[in-house]
Structures are given as structure tokens and as C-alpha cells.
C-alpha positions as a printed Julia matrix, in Angstrom:
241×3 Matrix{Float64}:
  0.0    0.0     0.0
  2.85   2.32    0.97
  4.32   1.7    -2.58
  0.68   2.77   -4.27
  0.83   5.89   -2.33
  4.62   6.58   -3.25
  4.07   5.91   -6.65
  0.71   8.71   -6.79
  2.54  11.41   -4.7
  6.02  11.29   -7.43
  3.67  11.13  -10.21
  1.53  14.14   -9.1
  4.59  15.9    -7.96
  6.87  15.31  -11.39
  3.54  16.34  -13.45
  2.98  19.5   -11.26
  6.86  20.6   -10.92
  7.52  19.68  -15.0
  4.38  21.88  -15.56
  6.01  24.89  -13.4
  9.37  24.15  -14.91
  8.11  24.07  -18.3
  6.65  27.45  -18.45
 10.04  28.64  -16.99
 11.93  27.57  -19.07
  9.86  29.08  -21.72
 10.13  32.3   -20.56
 14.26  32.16  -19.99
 15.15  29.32  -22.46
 18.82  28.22  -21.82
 19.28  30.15  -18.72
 22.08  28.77  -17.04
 20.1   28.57  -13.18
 16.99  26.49  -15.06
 18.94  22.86  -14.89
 19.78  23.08  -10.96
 16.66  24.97  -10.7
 14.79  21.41  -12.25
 17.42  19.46  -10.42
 16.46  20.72   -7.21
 12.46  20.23   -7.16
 12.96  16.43   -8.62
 15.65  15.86   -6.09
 13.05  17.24   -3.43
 11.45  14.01   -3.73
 14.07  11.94   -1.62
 11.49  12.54    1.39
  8.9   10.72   -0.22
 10.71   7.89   -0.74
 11.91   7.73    2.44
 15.5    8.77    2.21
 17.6   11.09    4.18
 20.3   13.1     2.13
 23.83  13.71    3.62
 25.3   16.33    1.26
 28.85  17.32    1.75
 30.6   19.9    -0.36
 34.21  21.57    0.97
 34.47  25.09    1.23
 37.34  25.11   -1.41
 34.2   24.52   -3.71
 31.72  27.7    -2.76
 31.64  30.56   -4.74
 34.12  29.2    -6.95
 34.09  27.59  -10.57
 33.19  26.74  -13.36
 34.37  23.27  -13.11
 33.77  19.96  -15.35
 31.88  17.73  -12.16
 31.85  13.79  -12.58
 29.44  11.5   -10.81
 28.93   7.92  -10.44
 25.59   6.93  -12.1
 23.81   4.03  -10.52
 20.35   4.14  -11.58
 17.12   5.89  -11.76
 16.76   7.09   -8.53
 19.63   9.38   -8.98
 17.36  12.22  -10.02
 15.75  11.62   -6.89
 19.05  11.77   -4.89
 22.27  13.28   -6.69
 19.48  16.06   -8.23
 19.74  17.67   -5.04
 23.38  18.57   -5.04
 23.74  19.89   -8.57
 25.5   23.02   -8.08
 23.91  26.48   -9.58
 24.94  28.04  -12.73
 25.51  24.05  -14.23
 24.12  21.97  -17.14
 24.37  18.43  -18.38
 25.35  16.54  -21.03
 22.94  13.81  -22.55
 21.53  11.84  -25.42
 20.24  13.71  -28.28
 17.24  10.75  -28.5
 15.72  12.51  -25.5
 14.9   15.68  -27.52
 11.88  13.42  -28.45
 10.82  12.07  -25.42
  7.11  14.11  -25.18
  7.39  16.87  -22.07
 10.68  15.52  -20.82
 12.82  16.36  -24.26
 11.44  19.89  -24.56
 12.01  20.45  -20.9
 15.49  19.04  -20.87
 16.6   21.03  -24.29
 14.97  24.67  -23.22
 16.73  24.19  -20.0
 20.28  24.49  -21.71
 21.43  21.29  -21.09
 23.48  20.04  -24.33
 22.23  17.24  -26.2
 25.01  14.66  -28.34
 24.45  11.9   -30.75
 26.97   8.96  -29.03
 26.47   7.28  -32.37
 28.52   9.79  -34.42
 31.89   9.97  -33.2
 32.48  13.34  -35.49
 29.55  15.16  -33.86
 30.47  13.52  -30.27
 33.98  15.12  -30.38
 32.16  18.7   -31.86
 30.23  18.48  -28.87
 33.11  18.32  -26.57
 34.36  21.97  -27.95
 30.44  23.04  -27.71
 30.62  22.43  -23.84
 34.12  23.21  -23.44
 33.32  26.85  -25.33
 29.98  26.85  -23.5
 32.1   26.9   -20.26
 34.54  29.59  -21.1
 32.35  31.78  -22.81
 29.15  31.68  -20.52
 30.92  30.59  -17.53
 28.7   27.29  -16.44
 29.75  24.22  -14.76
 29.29  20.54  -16.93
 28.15  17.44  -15.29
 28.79  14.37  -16.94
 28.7   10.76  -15.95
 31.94   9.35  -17.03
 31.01   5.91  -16.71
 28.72   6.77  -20.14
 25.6    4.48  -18.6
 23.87   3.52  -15.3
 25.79   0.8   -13.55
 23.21  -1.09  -12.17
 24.92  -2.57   -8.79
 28.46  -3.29  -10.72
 30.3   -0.95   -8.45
 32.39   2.16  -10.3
 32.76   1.33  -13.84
 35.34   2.21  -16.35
 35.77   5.98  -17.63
 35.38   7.54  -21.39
 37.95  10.04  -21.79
 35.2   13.09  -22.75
 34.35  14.73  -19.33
 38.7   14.99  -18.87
 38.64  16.07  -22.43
 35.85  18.51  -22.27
 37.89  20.38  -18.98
 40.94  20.21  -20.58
 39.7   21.82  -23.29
 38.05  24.61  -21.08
 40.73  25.24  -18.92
 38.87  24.44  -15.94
 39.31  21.66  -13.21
 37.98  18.49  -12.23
 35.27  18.31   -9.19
 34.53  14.04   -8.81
 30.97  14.17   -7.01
 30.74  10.69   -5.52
 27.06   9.34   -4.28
 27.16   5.92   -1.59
 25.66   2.94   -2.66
 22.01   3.06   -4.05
 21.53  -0.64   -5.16
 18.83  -2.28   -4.1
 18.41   0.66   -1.22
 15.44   2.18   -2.0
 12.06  -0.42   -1.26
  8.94   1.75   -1.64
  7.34  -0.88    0.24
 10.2    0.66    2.99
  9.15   3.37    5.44
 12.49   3.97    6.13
 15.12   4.02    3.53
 18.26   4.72    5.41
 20.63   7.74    4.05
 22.38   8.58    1.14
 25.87  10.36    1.12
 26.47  12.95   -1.56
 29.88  13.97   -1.23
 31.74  16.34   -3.73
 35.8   15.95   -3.87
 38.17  19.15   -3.74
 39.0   19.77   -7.51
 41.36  18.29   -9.51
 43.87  20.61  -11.38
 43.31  19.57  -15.13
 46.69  21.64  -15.53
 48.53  19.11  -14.4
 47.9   16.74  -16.97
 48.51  17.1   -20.86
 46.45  15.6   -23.67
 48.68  12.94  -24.04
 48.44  12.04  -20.62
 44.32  12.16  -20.67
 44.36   8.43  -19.54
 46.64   9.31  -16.5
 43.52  11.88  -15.22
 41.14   9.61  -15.7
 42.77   6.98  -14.06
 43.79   9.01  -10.99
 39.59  10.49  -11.13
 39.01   6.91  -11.59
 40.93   5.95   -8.25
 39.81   9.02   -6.25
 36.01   8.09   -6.53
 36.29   4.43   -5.8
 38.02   4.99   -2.81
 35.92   7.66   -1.64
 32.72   5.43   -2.28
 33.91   2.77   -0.63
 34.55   5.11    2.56
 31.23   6.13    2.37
 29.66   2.81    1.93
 31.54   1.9     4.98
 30.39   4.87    6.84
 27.06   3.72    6.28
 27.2    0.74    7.21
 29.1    1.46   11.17
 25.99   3.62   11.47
 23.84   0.75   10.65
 25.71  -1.85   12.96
């Protein structure tokens, strides 16, 4: 029954807040507030399913940027969850396809987030210098999910170079946003669904690296995250014991 009543509250509130959102974005298309702006309401919803957010960002992180940020992307609830934390003046990257998805494409394109087509390598690497001129010239923050697809319970998987690309191109540094274990978590038949830790890393300086050394960035990204989720996960679980 709990699940019923879960399932009508998100429903009403994603068709009332998409409504709202929709006639923002219509009046400021492609203002750079209108993604964390969406982000924010949807991730609102962690109450009703039962989750308490933990949300940790350093202060080397306020009132500073743009950066390129990189999260770990489990599954669907992360709009639910990792929504919450996306930082203001930021957009994402994702598949051109959803352009045509009715309500949800028009929302998602009129709120400035840049669409690709992963299918055409030519236009995938033109939209790396769209984001990475997007940044410089309009000064927005990028999130992107390095992992390229939802990973389902198979822990941290492997990086595409883009998101390292994309902020080397810019000129601006890495910020790894790393989210605790959501697999198999959330029960809607669940009252309770425990707490979720959000934590953003202290940047790292893109500067460092050269383009020839791309795979050295994401490989040190790659190492920072995994260890960081795996403290988390740990945390978690010493509260739960």
C-alpha cells in the first residue's frame, strides 16, 4: 500500500513541478540557473521515498568555478538523490534521442542542457568543444557521468575520456561528485530508507595533466572516486551496525 501511495505522490509531484518548470523555461530558455533549478524540485522528492540526504561539499568549492563535475551513475533514482546537489549556474550533457521524449525532451533542451548523438563519433567530439566553449564563454559548470551508462549494482565502472577532455579543453578543473551505494536501497514498500551520502571531492587541477596524458587523469579520477565510495559505503554501514 505504501508503494501505491509513493508511486501517486512522485507522479503528481513530477507532473505538477515539470508543468512549473516548463513554463520557466519558456520564458528564460537556456538560462544557465533552469537545470539546478529542475534538479532541485525532482531531487526534493528523496522525502517521499523515504530517504535522508547527507550532502557534503568543501568550502574550497563555494563561490568558486566553473568546473567539469563527474558523478557515479547508478540508476534511476539518482534524479531523486544526486538532483539535489547539482551546483547552480551548471548543465548536463545527454543523449540527443531525448529531444523526443514528449514533455521531458522539450524540458530538458529549453533548460540548456546540451544534447550529443553517441552514435557519431564526429559530432560527439564537436560536442566536446560546444561544452568546453559553452564553459569559457558563458561561464557554467558541466556534469557528466563518465562511466557513459547507469551501472546497475556493478560498483564504479570504467571511464570515457570526454568529461577529462571537455575540462581540458576549457581550462577548468575536475570536481569528482561521488554518491554511496544506491543498489537495491530504496524499497517503496520501505518506510524507512536509510541515508544517502552525496559527497563532492576538492578539484582536480586539469593543468597538471597534458592531452597525451588524458588516460593518467582519468585513471587518478578513476581511483579518487572508488576509494571515496567505498569510505562512504563503509560509513554507512558502522551507522547501521
Amino acid at each position: 500500500m505504501l508503494a501505491v501511495v509513493r508511486i501517486l505522490l512522485l507522479g503528481l509531484f513530477v507532473v505538477i513541478g515539470s508543468t512549473l518548470l516548463l513554463l520557466i523555461c519558456i520564458f528564460r530558455p537556456f538560462h544557465p540557473n533552469n537545470t539546478p533549478l529542475a534538479a532541485h524540485w525532482y531531487g526534493r522528492m528523496h522525502k517521499l521515498l523515504g530517504v535522508k540526504l547527507d550532502i557534503r561539499i568543501p568550502e574550497a568549492l563555494k563561490n568558486s568555478g566553473p568546473f567539469v563535475y563527474i558523478a557515479n551513475h547508478q540508476n534511476s533514482y539518482d534524479i531523486f538523490t544526486l538532483a539535489r546537489a547539482m551546483p547552480m549556474r551548471s548543465v548536463s550533457i545527454g543523449k540527443k534521442s531525448l529531444k523526443w521524449i514528449p514533455f521531458f525532451g522539450q524540458l530538458y533542451w529549453l533548460a540548456g542542457n546540451i544534447l550529443i548523438d553517441r552514435k557519431n563519433t564526429g559530432r560527439a567530439r564537436g560536442t566536446i568543444e560546444q561544452a568546453a566553449l559553452a564553459i569559457r564563454e558563458k561561464q557554467i559548470s558541466v556534469l557528466l557521468f563518465p562511466e557513459g551508462t547507469r551501472s546497475y549494482g556493478r560498483g564504479l565502472l570504467p571511464f570515457k575520456t570526454g568529461a577529462f577532455r571537455t575540462a581540458m579543453q576549457a581550462g577548468v578543473d575536475i570536481v569528482p561528485i561521488c554518491v554511496s551505494n544506491l543498489h537495491g536501497k530504496i524499497k517503496l514498500n520501505r518506510w524507512n530508507n536509510g541515508t544517502v551520502i552525496i559527497e563532492m571531492l576538492n578539484p582536480v587541477r586539469v593543468s597538471n595533466y597534458t592531452a597525451d596524458s588524458v588516460r593518467a587523469l582519468v585513471a587518478h579520477c578513476h581511483e579518487l572516486m572508488l576509494n571515496k565510495m567505498s569510505e562512504l559505503d563503509s560509513e554507512l554501514q558502522g551507522q547501521s551496525a
